[in-house]
N, C-alpha and C positions, 0 to 999 in steps of 0.2 A: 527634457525629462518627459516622460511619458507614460500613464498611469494604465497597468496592465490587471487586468481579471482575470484568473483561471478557473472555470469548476470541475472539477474532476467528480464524477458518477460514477460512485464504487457499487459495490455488490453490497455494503453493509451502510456506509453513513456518503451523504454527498459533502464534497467539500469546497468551500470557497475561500482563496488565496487573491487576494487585492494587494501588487505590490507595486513600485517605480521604480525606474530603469534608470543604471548607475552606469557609470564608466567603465570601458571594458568589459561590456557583456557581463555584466553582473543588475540582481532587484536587490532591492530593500522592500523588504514586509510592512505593508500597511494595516491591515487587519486579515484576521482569518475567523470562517465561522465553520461551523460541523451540523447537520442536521441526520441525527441516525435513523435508518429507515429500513433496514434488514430484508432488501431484494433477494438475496441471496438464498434464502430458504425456502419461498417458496418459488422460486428458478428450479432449487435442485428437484424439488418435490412434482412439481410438475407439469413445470416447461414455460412456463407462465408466470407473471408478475401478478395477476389474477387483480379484479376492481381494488380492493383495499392497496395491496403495495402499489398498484399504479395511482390511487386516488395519494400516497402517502408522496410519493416522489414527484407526481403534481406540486403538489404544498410544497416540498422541499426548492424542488426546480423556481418556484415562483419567487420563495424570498430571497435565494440566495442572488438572483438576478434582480430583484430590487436592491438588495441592501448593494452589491456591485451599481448601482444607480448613485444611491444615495452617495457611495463613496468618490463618486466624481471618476470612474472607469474610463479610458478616452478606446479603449478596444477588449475584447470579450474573446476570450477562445473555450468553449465546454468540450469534454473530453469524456468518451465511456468506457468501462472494463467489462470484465468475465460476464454480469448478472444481465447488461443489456447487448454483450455479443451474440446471446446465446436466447434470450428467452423471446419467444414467439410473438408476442403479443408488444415486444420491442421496438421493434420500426412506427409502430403507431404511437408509443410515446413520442417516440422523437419527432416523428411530423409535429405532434399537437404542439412540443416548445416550442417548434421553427414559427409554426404557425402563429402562438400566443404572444411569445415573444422576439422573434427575429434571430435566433440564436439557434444556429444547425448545429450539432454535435458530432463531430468526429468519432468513429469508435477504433480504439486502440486495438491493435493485435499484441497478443503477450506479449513476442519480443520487442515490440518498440514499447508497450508501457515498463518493461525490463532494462530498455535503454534509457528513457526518458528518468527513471527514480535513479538510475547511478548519477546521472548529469547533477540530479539537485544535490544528491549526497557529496559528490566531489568536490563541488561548487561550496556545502557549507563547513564540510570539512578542510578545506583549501588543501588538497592533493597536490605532492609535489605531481610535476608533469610526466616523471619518470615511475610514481609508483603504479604498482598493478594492485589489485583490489578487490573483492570477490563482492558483491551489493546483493543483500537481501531483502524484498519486501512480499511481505504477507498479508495480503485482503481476505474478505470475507469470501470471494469467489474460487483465488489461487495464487497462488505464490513464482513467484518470479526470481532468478538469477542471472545475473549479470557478468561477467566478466571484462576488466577494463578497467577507463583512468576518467585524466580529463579529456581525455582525444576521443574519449567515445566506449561503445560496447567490442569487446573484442571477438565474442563468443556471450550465447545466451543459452535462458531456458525457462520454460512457461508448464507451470502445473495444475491441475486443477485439484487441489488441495487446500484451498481458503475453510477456516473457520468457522463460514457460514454452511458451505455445504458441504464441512463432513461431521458435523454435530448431531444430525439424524439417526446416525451410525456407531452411537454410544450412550452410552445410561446416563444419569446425571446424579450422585458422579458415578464416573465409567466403573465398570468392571474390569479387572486386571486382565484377564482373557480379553475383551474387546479393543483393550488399549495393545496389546500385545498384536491382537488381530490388522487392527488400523495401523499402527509402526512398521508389519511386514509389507502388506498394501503400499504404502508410500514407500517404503524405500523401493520394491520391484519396478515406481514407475521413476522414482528419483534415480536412481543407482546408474544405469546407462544413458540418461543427457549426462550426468555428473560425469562421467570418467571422459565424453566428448568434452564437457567443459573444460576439464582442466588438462586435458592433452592441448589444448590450447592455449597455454600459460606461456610466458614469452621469455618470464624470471622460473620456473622449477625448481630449483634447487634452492629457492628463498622461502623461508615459509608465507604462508597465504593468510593475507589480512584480509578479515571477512566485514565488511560494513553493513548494516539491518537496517531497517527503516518500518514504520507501519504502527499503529497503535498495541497490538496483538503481542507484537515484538516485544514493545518496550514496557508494557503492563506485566506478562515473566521476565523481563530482566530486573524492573523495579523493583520484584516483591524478592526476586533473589537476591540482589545486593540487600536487603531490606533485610533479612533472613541471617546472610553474612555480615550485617555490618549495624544492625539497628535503628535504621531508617530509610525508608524510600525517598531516590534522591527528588527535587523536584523538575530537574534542569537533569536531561540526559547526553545531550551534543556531546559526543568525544568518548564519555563513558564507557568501558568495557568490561564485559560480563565473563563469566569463565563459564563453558559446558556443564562443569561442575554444579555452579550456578545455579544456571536455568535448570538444570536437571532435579536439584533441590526444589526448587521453585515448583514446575512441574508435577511432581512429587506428591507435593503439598495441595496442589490446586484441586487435584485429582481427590485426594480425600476428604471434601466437602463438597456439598450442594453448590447449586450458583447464589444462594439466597447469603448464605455464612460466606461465601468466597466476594461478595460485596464489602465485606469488613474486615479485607488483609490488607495491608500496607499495599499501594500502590496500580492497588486493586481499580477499574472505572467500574463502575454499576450496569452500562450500558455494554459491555461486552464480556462479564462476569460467565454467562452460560457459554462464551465459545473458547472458551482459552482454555479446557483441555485438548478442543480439538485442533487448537491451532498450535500448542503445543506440542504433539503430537507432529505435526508437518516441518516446526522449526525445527527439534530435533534429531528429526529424521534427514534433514538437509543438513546439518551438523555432519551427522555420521557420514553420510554419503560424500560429503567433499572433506570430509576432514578436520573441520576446524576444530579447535578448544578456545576459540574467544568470540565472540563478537565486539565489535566496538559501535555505540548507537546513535543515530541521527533520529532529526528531528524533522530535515526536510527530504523530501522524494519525488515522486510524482508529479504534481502540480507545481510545484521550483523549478522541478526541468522542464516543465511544458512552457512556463515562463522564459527561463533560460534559453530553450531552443529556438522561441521566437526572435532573441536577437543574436540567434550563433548563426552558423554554416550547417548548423546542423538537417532543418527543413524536415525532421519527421513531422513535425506538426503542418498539416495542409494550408498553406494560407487562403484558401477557401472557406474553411471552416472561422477564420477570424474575424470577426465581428467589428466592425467602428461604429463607437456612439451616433455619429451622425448620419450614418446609413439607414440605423433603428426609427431614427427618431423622424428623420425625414420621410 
């Protein structure tokens, strides 16, 4: 057995996944922690992480690679999306971690962080081998689609429509005109990957199961089943939401503040002002490939960055993978 660390560097919160390595290419979850740090807005704003967000993901970076210490880590792999592909002043954070603490970061390109979240979904959803699957995850930066199983991605697709950086681009709460304005926006850039994506279905005549992942995701699907059924559940794995749904949900969020939308059911506090706008990008992907359900995970990203470390898979660089006693020596 052997005890793996992931940190995934989102555009909105870092996340650390400490798991151990089961039989047959399969972890078990040891602890996970979240520190939210909203790169993501000032990325889009102005191309830069700028002292504060970079002094914030300093912090972030430091404890999550301690507490991966403390937790007896025997190998380390950090991982970056959309806010450090793109922001300028990016490269110089990540020299300083290598530097501070021995840990080089890999930065993901959409499609392989699009592959890498269907691996963890498939993996906790235990897919037969035979199904096909449409995988959605939505960060603060941009939103990703998957096409595929457990054998892999079949077809993808990489947006830049995260929640972080299209909240600038609406009132709080939005205006009907500007939610109207943003809907047509995404779907012009969603609409043609979408019709690539699913010309590449292997089943077509099956209907398409759509799997979500992401907190964004599951904070509107919460408050919509919450809506329909009188409670947000607290455990979503498997769960399936109907367009209907979120569309209620949606709806709803849009007609208050983020200050009142901190007190709906299933509501986090911490992402309360971006989930019109990321509502907005999930339904927009809805309409574009079709779906009326999602069914929702808990794991993505960081599971399969785990995961690929002991598949055939090798998107992840083993360069980039870290041994404790490389660190320490």
């Amino acid at each position: 057995m052997t005890r793996l660390a992931a940190l995934d560097l989102g555009s909105n919160s870092f996340h650390l996944l400490v798991a151990d390595t089961r039989p047959r290419g399969r972890i078990k979850r040891v602890t996970t922690r979240k520190k939210t740090i909203r790169l993501g807005e000032p990325v889009s704003r102005t191309g830069r992480l700028g002292p504060e967000a970079f002094g914030r993901a300093v912090d972030a970076f430091t404890d999550l690679v301690e507490l991966a210490d403390d937790e007896g880590a025997d190998r380390i792999i950090a991982v970056g999306t959309e806010a450090l592909r793109v922001a300028e002043d990016g490269p110089e954070f990540l020299q300083q971690m290598k530097d501070r603490h021995g840990v080089p970061v890999q930065l993901l390109d959409g499609l392989d962080e699009a592959a890498l979240s269907l691996k963890g979904m498939a993996c906790a959803l235990n897919l037969a081998p035979e199904q096909e699957v449409l995988g959605l995850d939505l960060g603060g930066g941009s939103l990703e689609v998957a096409l595929g199983g457990t054998n892999g991605m079949v077809a993808g697709a990489t947006f830049p429509l995260g929640g972080a950086k299209l909240v600038d681009r609406i009132s709080d709460p939005p205006r009907l005109h500007e939610r109207a304005a943003l809907h047509a926006t995404a779907m012009e850039i969603i609409q043609p990957a979408a019709d690539k994506v699913l010309a590449a279905r292997t089943t077509p005549d099956e209907p398409l199961v759509a799997l979500a992942t992401a907190g964004s995701i599951r904070d509107i699907a919460r408050f919509g089943l919450a809506l329909t059924s009188g409670s947000a559940p607290a455990k979503v794995r498997g769960m399936m939401v109907s367009r209907e749904q979120m569309e209620l949900a949606y709806a709803r969020l849009c007609s208050v503040d983020a200050h009142d939308r901190m007190d709906l059911p299933g509501i986090s506090s911490k992402r309360a002002d971006l989930l019109p706008a990321a509502g907005i990008a999930v339904l927009a992907a809805m309409e574009a490939f079709g779906l009326q359900s999602l069914t929702l995970c808990d794991w993505g990203l960081r599971e399969g960055v785990l995961l690929d470390l002991g598949s055939d898979g090798h998107i992840v660089d083993p360069d980039f993978v870290v041994d404790q006693e490389d660190r320490r020596g």
